[in-house]
Structures are given as structure tokens and as C-alpha cells.
Residue frames relative to the residue before (quaternion, step in Angstrom):
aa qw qx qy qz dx dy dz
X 1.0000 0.0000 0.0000 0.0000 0.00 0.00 0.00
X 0.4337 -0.6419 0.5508 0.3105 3.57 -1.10 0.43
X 0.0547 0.9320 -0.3582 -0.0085 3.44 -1.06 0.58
X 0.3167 -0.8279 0.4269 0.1791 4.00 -0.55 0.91
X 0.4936 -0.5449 0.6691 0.1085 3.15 -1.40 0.88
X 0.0762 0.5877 -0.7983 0.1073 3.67 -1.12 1.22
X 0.4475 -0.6470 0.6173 0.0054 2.36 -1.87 1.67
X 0.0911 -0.7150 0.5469 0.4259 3.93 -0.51 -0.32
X 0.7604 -0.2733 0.4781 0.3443 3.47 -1.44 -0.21
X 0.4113 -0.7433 0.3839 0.3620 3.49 -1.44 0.23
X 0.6655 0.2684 -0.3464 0.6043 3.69 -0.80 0.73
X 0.7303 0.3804 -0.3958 0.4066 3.74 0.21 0.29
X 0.4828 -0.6027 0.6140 0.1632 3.81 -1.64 0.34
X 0.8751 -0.1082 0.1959 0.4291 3.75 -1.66 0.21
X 0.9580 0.2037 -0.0716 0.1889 1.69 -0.29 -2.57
X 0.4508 0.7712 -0.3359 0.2988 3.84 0.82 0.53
X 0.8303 -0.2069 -0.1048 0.5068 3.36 -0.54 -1.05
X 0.5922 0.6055 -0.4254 0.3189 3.73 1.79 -0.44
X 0.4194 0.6481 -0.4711 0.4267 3.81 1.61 -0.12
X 0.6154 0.5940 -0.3572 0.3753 3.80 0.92 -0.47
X 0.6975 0.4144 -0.1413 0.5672 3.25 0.92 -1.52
X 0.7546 0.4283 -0.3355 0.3668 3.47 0.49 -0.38
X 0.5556 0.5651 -0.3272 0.5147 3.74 1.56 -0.15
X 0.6816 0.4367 -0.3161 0.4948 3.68 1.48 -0.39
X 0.6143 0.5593 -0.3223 0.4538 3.38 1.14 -1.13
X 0.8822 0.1856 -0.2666 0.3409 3.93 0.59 -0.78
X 0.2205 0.6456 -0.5348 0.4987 3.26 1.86 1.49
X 0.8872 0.1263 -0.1529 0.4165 3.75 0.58 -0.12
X 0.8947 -0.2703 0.0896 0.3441 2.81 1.39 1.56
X 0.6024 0.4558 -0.3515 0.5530 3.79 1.10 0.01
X 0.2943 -0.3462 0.7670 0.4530 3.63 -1.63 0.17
X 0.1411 -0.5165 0.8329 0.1400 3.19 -2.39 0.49
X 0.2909 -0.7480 0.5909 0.0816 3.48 -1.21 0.83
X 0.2221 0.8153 -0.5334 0.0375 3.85 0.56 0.29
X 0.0831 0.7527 -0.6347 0.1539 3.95 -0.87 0.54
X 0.5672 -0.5089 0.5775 0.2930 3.69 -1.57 1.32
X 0.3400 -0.7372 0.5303 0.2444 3.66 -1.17 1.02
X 0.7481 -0.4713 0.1393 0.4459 3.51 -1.27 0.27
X 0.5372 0.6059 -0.2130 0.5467 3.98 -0.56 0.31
X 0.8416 0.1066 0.0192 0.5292 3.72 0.10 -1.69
X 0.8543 0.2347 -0.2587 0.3849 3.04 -1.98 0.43
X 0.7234 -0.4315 0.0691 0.5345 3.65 -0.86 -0.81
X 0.6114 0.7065 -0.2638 0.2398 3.61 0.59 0.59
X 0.6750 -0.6611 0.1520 0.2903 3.13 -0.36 1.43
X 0.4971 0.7599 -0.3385 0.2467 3.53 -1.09 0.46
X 0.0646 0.8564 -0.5101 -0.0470 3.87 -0.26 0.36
X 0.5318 -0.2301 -0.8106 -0.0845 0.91 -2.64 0.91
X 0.5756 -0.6270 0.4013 0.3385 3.39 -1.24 0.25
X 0.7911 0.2315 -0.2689 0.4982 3.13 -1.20 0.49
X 0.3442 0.6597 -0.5927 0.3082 3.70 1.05 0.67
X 0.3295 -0.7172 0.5903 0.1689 4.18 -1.11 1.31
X 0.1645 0.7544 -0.6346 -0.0348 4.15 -0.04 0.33
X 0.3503 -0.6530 0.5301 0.4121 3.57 -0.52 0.53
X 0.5236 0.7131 -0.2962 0.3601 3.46 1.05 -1.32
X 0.7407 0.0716 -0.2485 0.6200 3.88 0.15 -0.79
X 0.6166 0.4698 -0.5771 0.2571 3.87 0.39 0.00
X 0.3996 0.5526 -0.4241 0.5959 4.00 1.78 0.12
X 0.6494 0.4652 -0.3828 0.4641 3.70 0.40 -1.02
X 0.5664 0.7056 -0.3463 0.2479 3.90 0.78 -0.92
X 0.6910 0.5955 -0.1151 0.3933 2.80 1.34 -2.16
X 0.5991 0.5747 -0.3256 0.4526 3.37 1.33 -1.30
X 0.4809 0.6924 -0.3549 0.4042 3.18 0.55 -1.70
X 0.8241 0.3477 -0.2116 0.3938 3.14 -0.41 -1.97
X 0.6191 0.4597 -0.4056 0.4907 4.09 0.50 -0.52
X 0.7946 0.3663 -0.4086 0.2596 3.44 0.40 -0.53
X 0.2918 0.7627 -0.2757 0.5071 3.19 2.01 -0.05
X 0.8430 0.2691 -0.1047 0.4539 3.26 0.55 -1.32
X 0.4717 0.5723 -0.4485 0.4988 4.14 1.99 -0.24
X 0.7766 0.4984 -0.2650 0.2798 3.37 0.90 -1.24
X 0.5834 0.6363 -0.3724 0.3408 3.40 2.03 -0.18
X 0.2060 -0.8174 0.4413 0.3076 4.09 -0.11 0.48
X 0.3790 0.6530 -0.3667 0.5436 3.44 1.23 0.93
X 0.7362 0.2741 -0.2181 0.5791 3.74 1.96 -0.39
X 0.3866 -0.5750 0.6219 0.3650 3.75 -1.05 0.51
X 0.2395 -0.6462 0.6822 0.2443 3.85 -0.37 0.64
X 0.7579 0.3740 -0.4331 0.3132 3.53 -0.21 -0.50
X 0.5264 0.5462 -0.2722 0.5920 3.69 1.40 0.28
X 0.6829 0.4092 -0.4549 0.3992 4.08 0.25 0.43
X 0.3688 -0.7157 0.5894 -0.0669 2.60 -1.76 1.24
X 0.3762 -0.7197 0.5708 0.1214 3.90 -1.07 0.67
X 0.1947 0.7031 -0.6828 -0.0388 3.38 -0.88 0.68
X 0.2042 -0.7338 0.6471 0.0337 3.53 -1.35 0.79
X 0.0077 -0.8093 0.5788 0.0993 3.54 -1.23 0.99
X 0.7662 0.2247 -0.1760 0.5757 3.60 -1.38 0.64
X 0.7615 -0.1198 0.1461 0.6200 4.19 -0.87 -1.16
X 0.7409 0.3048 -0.4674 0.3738 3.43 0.17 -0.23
X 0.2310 0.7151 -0.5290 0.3943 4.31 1.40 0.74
X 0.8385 0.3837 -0.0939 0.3754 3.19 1.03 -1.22
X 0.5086 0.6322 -0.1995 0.5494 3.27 2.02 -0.62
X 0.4974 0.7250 -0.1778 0.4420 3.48 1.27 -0.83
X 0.6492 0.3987 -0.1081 0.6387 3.56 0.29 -2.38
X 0.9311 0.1639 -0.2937 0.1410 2.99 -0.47 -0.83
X 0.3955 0.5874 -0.5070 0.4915 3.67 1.25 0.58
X 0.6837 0.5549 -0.3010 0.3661 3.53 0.81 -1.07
X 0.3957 0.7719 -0.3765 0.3253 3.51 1.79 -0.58
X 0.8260 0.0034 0.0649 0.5599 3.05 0.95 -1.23
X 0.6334 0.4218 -0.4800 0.4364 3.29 0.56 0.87
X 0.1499 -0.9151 0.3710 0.0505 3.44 0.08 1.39
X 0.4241 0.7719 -0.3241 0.3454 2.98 1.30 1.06
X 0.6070 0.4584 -0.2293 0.6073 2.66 1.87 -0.17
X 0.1586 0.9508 -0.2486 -0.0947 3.27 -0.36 1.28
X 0.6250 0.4293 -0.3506 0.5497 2.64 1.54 1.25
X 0.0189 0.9427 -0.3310 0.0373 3.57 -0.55 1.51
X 0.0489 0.8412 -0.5371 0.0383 3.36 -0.33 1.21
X 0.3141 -0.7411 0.5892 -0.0708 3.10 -1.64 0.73
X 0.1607 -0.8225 0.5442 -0.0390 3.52 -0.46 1.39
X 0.8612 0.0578 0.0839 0.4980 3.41 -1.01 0.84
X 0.2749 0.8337 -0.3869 0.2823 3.59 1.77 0.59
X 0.1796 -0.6685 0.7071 -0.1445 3.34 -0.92 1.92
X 0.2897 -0.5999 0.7308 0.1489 3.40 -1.40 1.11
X 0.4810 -0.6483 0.5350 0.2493 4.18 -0.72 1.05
X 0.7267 0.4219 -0.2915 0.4571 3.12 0.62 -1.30
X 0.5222 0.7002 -0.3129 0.3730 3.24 0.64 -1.21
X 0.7683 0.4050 -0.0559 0.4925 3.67 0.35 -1.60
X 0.4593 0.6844 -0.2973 0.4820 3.39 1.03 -1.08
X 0.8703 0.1610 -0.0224 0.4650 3.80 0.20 -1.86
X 0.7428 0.3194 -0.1561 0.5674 3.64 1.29 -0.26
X 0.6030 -0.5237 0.4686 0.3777 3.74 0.65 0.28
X 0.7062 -0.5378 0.3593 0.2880 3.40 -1.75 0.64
X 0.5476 0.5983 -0.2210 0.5416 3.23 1.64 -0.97
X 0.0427 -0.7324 0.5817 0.3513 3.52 0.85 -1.43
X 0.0181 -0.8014 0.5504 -0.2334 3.60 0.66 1.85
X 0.6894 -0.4647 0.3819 0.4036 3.40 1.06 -1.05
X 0.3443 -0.8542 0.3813 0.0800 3.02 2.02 0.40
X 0.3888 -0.7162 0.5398 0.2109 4.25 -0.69 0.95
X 0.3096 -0.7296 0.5713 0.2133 3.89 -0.18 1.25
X 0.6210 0.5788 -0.2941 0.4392 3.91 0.99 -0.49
X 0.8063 0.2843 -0.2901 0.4299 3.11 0.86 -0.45
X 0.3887 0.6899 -0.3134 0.5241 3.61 2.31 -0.46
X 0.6396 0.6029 -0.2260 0.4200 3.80 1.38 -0.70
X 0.5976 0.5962 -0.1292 0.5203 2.81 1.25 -1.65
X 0.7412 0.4512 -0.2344 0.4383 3.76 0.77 -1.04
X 0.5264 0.6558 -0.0651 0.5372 3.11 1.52 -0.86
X 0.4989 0.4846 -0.1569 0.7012 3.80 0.84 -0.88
X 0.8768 0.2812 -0.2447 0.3037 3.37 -0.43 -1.31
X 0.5653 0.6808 -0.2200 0.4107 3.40 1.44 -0.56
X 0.7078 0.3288 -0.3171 0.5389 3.07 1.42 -1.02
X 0.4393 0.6522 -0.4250 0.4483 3.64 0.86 -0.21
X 0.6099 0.5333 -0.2855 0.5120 3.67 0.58 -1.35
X 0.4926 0.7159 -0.2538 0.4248 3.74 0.85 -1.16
X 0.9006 0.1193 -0.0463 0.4155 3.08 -0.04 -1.75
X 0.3905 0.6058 -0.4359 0.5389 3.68 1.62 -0.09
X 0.8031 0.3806 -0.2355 0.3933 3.88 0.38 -0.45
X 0.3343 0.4503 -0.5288 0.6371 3.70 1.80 -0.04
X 0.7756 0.3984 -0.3985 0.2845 3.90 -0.35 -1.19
X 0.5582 -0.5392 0.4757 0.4138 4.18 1.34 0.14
X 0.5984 0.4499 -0.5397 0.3850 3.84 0.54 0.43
X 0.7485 -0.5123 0.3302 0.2613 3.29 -1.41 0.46
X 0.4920 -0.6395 0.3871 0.4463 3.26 -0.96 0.98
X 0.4765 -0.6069 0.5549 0.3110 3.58 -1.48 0.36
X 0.0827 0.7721 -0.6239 -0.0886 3.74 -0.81 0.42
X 0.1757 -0.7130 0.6717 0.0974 3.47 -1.51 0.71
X 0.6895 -0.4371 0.4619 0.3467 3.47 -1.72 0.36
X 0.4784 -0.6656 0.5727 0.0113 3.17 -1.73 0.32
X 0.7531 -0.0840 0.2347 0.6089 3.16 0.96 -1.51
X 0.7769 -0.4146 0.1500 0.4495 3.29 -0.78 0.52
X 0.2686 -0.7940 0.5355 0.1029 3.82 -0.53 0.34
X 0.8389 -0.1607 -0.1509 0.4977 3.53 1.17 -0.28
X 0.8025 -0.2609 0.0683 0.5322 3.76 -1.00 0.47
X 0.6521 0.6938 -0.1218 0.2804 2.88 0.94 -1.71
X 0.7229 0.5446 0.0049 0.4251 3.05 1.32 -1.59
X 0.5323 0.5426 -0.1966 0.6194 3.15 1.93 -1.05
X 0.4815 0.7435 -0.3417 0.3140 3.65 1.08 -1.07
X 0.8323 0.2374 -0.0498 0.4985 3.45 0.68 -2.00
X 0.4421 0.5558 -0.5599 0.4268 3.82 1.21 0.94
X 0.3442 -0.7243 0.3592 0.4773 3.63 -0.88 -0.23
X 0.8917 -0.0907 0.3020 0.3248 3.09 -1.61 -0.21
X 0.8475 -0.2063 0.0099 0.4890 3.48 -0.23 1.02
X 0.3346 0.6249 -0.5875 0.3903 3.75 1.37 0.25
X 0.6681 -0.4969 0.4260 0.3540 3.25 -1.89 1.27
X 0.7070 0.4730 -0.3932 0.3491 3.99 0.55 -0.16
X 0.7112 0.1807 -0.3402 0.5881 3.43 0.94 -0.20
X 0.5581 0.5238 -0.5363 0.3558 3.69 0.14 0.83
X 0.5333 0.4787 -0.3798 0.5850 3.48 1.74 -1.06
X 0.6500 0.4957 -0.4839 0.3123 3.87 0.15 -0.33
X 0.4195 0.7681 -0.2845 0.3913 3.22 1.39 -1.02
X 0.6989 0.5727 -0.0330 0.4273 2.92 0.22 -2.38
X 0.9180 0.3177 -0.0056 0.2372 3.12 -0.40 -1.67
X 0.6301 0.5136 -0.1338 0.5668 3.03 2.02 -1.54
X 0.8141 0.2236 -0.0879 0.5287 3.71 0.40 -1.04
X 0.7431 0.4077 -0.3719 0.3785 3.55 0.11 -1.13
X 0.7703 0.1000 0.1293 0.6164 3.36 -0.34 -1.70
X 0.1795 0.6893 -0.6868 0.1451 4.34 -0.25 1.48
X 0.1989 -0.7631 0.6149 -0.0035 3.17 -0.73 1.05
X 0.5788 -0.4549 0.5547 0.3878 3.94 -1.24 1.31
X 0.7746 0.5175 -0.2351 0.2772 3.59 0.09 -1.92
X 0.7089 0.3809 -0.0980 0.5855 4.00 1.32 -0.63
X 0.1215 -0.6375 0.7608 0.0077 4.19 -0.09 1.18
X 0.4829 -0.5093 0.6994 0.1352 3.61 -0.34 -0.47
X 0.7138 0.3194 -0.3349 0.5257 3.61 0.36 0.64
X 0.5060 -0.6983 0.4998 -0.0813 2.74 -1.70 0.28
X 0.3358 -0.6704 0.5400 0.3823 3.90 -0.09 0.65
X 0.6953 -0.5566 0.4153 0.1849 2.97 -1.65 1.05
X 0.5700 0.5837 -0.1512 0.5582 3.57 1.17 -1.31
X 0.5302 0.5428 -0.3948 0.5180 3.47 0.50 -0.68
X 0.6709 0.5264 -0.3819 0.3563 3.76 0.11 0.07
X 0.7547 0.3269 -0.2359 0.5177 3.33 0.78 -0.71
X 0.7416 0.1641 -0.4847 0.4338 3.25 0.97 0.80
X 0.5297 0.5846 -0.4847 0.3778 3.58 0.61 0.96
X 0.7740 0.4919 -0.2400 0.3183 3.01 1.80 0.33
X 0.3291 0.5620 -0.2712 0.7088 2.80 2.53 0.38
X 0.6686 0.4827 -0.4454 0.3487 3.72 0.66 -0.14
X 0.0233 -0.7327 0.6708 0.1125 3.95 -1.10 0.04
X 0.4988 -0.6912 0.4949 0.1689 3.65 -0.87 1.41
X 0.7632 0.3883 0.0222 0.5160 3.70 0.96 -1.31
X 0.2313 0.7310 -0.5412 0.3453 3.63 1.36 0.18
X 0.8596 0.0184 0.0390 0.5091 3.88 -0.21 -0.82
X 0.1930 0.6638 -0.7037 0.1641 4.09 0.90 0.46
X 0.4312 0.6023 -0.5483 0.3882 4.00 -0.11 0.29
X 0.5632 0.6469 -0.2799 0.4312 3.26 1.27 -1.13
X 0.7299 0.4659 -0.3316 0.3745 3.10 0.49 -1.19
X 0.5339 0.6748 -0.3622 0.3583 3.91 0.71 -1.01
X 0.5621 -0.1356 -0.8077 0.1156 2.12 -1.93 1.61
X 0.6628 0.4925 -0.5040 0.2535 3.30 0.58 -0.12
X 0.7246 -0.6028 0.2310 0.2414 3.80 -1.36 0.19
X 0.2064 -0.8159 0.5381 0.0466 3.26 -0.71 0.92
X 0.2367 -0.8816 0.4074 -0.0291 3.27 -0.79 1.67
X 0.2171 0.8727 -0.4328 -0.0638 3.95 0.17 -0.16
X 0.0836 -0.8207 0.5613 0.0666 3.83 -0.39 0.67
X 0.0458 0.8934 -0.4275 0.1303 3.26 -0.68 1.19
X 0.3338 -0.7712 0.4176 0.3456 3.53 -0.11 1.16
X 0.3961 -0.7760 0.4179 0.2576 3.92 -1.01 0.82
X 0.6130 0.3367 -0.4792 0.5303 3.76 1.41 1.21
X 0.1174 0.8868 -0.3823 0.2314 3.58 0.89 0.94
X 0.1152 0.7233 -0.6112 -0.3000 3.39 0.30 -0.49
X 0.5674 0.3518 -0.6196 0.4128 3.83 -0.02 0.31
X 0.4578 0.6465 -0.5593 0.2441 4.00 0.23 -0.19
X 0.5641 0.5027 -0.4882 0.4368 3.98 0.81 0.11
X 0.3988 0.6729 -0.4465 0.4346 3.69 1.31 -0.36
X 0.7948 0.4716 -0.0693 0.3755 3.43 0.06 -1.74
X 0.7344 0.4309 -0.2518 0.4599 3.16 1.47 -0.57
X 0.4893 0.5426 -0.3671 0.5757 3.49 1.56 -0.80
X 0.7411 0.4047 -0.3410 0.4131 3.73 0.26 -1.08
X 0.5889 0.4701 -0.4339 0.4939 4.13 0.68 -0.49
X 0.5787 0.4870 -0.3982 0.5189 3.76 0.74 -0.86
X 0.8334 0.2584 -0.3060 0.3807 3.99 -0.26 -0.55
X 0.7730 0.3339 -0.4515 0.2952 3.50 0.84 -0.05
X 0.6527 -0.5545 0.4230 0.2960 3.12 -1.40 0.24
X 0.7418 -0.5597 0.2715 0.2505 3.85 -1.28 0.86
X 0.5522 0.0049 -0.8319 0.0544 2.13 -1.38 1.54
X 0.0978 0.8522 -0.5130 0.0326 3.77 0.13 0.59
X 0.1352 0.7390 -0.6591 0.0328 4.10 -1.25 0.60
X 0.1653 -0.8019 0.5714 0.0552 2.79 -1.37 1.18
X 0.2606 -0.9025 0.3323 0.0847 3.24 0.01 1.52
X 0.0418 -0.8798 0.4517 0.1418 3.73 -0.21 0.58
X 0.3255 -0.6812 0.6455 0.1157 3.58 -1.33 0.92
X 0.4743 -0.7267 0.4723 0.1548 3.45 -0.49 1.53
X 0.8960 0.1181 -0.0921 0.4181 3.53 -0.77 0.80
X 0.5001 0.7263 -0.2591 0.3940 3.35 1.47 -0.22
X 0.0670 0.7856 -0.6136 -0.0437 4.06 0.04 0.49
X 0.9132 -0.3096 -0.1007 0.2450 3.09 -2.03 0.69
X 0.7406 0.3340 -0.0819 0.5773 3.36 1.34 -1.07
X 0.5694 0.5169 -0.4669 0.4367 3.25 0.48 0.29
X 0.4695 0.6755 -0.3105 0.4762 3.26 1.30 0.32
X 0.6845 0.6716 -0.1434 0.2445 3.05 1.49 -0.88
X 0.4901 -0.6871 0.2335 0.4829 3.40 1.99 0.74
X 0.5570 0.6509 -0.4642 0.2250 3.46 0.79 0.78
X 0.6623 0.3874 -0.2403 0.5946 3.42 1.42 -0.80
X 0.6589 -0.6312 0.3497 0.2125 3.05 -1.07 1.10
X 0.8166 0.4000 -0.1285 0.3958 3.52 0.66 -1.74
X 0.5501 0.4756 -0.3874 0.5667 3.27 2.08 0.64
X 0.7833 0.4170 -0.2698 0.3739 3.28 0.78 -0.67
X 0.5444 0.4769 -0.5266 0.4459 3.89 1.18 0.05
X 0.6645 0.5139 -0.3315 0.4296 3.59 0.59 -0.49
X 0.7330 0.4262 -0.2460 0.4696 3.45 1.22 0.43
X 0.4560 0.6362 -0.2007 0.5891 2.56 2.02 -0.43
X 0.6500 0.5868 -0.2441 0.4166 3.51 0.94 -1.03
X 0.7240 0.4637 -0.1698 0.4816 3.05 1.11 -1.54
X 0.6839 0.3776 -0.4095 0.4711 3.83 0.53 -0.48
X 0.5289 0.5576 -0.5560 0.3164 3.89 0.97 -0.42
X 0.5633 0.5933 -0.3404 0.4635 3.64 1.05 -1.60
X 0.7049 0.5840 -0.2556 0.3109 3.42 0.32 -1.61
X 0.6340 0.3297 -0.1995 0.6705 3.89 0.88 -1.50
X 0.4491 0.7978 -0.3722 0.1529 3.55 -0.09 -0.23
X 0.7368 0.4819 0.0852 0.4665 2.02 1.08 -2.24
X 0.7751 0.3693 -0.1444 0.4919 2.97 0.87 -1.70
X 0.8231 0.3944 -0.1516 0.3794 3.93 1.08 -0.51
């Protein structure tokens, strides 16, 4: 069988938005490989909740070789699909693992990227990129001394909190999402403290050239504010590359819950793996 790698998102697990894409993708025919990355959910690793882009790229691999070694897959037939932080976790493992030869990327955010320039990539607040930074290295040395790792929030944590974001920005939809609809024991929404200083030395799209000849997908909703991600990253790699938009659709609504977003994405990756797998 031919088969796809699903990233999840950051602060989240499986069983969430990649359980969506993976119930359509192996209705028409793909193994789907989905799995909690190192650190989170049920999968080994410490401190918990630590974000590295680095082993979350190392994940993806991981997972293909999992799936080369399975004689139930055609290895030369698997594909990657990445959603939200893991859009960016995705490309860039695929950069240089050329085993994956088909890549797409959904609601794709470069961490680092966002991290030093804002979700928008407006220009991002070096004072507060410091602050995060500072605290990280602090977190560091608080964990040579045997105290617990520090973790902080992500996204909104209560109504209230979700209140003073705006209107369909990827923070008060991920609260939405994450907090009320689909909350999961296995996903707090946060993050190790440390996890900053390396999500800010990282760059998703550094070498996407790499990835060429094979394909490069991205699907992005066109009121997103992460949708400058997808657009910086289509602009640097090299052909074949498409950056599909879903009209009206912003960051999380991408996230394979709402129907009249997700067949139209659903369409496009059948056409999309098809071809290439």
C-alpha cells in the first residue's frame, strides 16, 4: 500500500486534528501513520512537554522508517502531511530525507519563524522574543539544579482569556478547538519553558529547494493570519510547488473538523497523492 505520515500541530496529540485527516486519507486507500511526537502525549522522553523542532523533524523520519521497514508498505510510495507547526516540521525533514515523496502542509506555520516575527510575521516584539529567551535559559539552569521543568501556555487557557484575542485569530479558535470542543487529558496546551531557545534558532524553509523535484503542497485558509507562512515558504521553494487556498477558511478551521473545509481538502490531497504516489 502507499502511505502518509500526519504530523499533529503544536501542543496537541493524534488523537485530534490528524485523527480527521487520517479517517479520510485511509477511506481512499493510504496506510496513514499518525503518533504523539517526542516529549508529548503517550510518548516517551524528557522533560515533558519539551517543543524541539529538531527531533519533531527527527519524528517524521523515524515515522517513514517505521513505515519502509513495514512489508505491508511500498516504501517507494509514502507521503508526509503536516498541519499548523508540524506544516513546518514536515518540509523541512523532507528537505533531506528523500523518501518522502510527496509533501503537503496544512495551515503551515514556520515556529521559528512566528516565534521572532509574530503569527502574522508583522515584525514580531524583540522584548518580548527576549523575555522568552531569558526565561528559557533560566528554565535550563533550574533543571541542572533537579527542579522541575517550567511550562507555560500556548493559547488561551480560559474563556476569558480567549475573550481579549480577536475574532477568528488562530488563538481564539485554538482555544475553541483545543479548550472546549475536542480537549484531550493527553494535550495541556503548553509547552516546556526551554523549548524556546531552540524554536528560535530554528527556520522551517531555510533549504525547501531541497525538497524539489519532488512536490510541495500547502493549503491555507485566505483569513488566517498564519497564511503569510505559506506564502513566504511557496515563494522560496523551488518547482514543483502549490499553494492551495480554501476561501474563507482561517487558521483552525483547517483543522479537519468542519466539514465544508475539510472535503475540499480532502479532494485536493486525493488528486495531489495520487499523482505523486
Amino acid at each position: 500500500m502507499p502511505a502518509i505520515v500526519i504530523g499533529h500541530p503544536v501542543t496537541s496529540v493524534k488523537e485530534q486534528s490528524p485523527t480527521f485527516y487520517a479517517k479520510a486519507l485511509s477511506g481512499i486507500g493510504y496506510a496513514v501513520l499518525i503518533f504523539d511526537a517526542t516529549y508529548q502525549g503517550h510518548s516517551e522522553g524528557e522533560p515533558r512537554l519539551l517543543e524541539d523542532p529538531f527531533a519533531r523533524a527527527e519524528d517524521v523520519k523515524d515515522a517513514v522508517s517505521f513505515l519502509s521497514a513495514d512489508s505491508r508498505i511500498d516504501a517507494d510510495r509514502i507521503g508526509a502531511l503536516g498541519i499548523c507547526g508540524s506544516g513546518g516540521y514536515v518540509p523541512f525533514a523532507a528537505q533531506t530525507d528523500r523518501r518522502i515523496k510527496a509533501v503537503a502542509g496544512i495551515s503551515a506555520v514556520n515556529i521559528g519563524d512566528m516565534v521572532r516575527e509574530g503569527t502574522d510575521l508583522s515584525g514580531g516584539d524583540r522584548d518580548a522574543l527576549d523575555a522568552q529567551l531569558n526565561a528559557a535559559n533560566a528554565a535550563r539552569t533550574a533543571e541542572a539544579k533537579g527542579e522541575p521543568a517550567a511550562v507555560t501556555a500556548m493559547l488561551p487557557m480560559t474563556a476569558e482569556e480567549a475573550a481579549q484575542t480577536p475574532d477568528r485569530s488562530m488563538l481564539s479558535d485554538a482555544y475553541e478547538f483545543y479548550r472546549v470542543e475536542f480537549c484531550s487529558p493527553d494535550a495541556p496546551n503548553k509547552v516546556a519553558v526551554r523549548s524556546f531557545d531552540q524554536i528560535a534558532q530554528f527556520d522551517a524553509w531555510q533549504f525547501l529547494t531541497l525538497i524539489s523535484p519532488r512536490p510541495l503542497l500547502l493549503i491555507a485558509g485566505t483569513v488566517a493570519d498564519s497564511r503569510a507562512h505559506s506564502e513566504r515558504a511557496i515563494e522560496k521553494a523551488a518547482e514543483p510547488k502549490e499553494l492551495f487556498w480554501v476561501e474563507g477558511a482561517s487558521h483552525v478551521d483547517l483543522y479537519g473538523h468542519k466539514p465544508e473545509f475539510l472535503d475540499p481538502i480532502i479532494a485536493k490531497l486525493t488528486d495531489f497523492y495520487g499523482k505523486c504516489l
